[in-house]
ZADRENMAR-723254 format. One record per residue: x, y, z of N, C-alpha, C, CB in turn. Coordinates in steps of 0.2 Angstrom, whole numbers, padded with zeros to 4 digits, always signed. Glycine has a CB too. Layout:
N
XYZXYZXYZXYZ;...
This chain:
66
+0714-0251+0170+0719-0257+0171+0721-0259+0164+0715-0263+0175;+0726-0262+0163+0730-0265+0158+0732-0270+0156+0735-0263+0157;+0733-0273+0154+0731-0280+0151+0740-0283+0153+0727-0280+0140;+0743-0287+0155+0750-0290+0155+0754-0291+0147+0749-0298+0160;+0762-0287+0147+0762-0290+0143+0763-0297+0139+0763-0287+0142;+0765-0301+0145+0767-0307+0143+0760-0311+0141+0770-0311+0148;+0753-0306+0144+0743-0312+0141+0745-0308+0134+0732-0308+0147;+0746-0303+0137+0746-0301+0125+0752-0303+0120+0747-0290+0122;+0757-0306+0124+0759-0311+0119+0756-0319+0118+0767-0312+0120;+0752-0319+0120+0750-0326+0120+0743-0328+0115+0749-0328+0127;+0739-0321+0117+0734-0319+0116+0732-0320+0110+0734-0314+0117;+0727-0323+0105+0726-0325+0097+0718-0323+0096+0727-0333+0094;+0716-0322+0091+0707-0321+0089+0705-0329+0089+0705-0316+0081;+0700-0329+0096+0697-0336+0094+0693-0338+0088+0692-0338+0098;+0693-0334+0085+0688-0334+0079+0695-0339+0072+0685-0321+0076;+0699-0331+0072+0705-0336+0066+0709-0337+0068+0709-0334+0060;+0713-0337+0074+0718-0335+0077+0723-0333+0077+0718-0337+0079;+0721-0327+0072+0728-0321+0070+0730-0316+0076+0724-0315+0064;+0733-0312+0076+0735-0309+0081+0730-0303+0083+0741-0307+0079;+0732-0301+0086+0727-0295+0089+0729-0289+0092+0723-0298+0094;+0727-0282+0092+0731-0277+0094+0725-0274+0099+0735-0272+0089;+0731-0271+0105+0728-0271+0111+0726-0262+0112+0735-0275+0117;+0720-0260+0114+0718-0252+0113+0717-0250+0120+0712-0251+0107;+0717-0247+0125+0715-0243+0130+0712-0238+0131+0717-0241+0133;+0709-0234+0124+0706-0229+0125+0703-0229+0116+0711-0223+0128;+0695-0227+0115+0691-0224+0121+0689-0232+0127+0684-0219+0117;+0689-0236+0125+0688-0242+0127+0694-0246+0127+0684-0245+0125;+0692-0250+0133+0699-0256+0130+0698-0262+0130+0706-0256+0133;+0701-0264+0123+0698-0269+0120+0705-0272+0116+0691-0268+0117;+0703-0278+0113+0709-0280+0108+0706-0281+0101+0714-0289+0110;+0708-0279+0097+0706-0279+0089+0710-0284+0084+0706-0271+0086;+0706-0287+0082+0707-0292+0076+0706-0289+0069+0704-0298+0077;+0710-0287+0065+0709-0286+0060+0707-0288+0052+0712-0283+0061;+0708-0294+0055+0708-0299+0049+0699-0300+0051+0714-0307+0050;+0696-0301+0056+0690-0303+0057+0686-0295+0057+0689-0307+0065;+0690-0292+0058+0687-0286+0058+0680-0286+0063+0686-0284+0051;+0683-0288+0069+0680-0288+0078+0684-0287+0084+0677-0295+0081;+0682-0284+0089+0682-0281+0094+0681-0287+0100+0677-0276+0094;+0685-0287+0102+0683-0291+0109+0686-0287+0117+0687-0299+0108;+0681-0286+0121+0681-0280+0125+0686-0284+0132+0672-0278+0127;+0688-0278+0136+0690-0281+0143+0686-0278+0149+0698-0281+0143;+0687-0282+0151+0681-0280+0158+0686-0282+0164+0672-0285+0158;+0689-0274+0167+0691-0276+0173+0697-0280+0173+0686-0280+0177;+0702-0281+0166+0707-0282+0166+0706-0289+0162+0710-0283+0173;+0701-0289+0164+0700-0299+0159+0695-0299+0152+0693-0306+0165;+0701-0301+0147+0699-0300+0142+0691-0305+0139+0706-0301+0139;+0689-0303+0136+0682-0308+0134+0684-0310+0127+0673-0304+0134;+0684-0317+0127+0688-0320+0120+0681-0323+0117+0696-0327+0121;+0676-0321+0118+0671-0324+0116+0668-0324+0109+0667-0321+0120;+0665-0327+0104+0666-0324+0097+0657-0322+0097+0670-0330+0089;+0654-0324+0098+0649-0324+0102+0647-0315+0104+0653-0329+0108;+0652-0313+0110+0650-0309+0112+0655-0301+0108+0649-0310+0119;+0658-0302+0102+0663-0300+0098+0658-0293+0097+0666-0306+0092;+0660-0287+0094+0659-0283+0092+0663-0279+0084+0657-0280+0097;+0658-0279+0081+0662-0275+0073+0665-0271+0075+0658-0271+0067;+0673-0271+0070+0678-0265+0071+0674-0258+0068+0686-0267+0066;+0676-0253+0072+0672-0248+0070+0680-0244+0069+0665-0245+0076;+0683-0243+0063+0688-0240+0062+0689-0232+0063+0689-0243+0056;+0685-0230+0067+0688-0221+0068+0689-0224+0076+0682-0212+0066;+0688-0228+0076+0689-0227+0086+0694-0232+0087+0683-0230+0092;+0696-0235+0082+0703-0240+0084+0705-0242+0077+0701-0249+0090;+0711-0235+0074+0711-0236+0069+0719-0239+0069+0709-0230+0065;+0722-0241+0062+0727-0248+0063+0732-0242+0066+0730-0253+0054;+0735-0246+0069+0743-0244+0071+0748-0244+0068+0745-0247+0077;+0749-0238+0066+0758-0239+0063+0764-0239+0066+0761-0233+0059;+0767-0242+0065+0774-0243+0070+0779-0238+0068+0778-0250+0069;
């Protein structure tokens, strides 16, 4: 399942609330890179939790070039 794009334009890191990019594979999750954390989606619903955030691990969700 995929996240809407109108929730990922809204969408910020609770932590700074920089932007965030949106990954489907191998998990999907949205990555903040300025915090350099992970925050997971379960079932379509994102967990904005900082709390339950996980370190960017950069070979599995490495930056995106346009």
């Amino acid at each position: 399942m995929s996240l809407a794009p109108e929730l990922l334009a809204i969408l910020v890191c609770p932590q700074c609330k920089g932007s965030l990019s949106h990954f489907t594979s191998p998990d999907e999750v949205l990555v903040c890179r300025s915090c350099r954390l992970t925050y997971r989606v379960d079932d379509g619903i994102p967990v904005m939790l900082i709390d339950e955030a996980q370190p960017l691990d950069e070979t599995r969700y490495p930056e995106l070039t346009p």
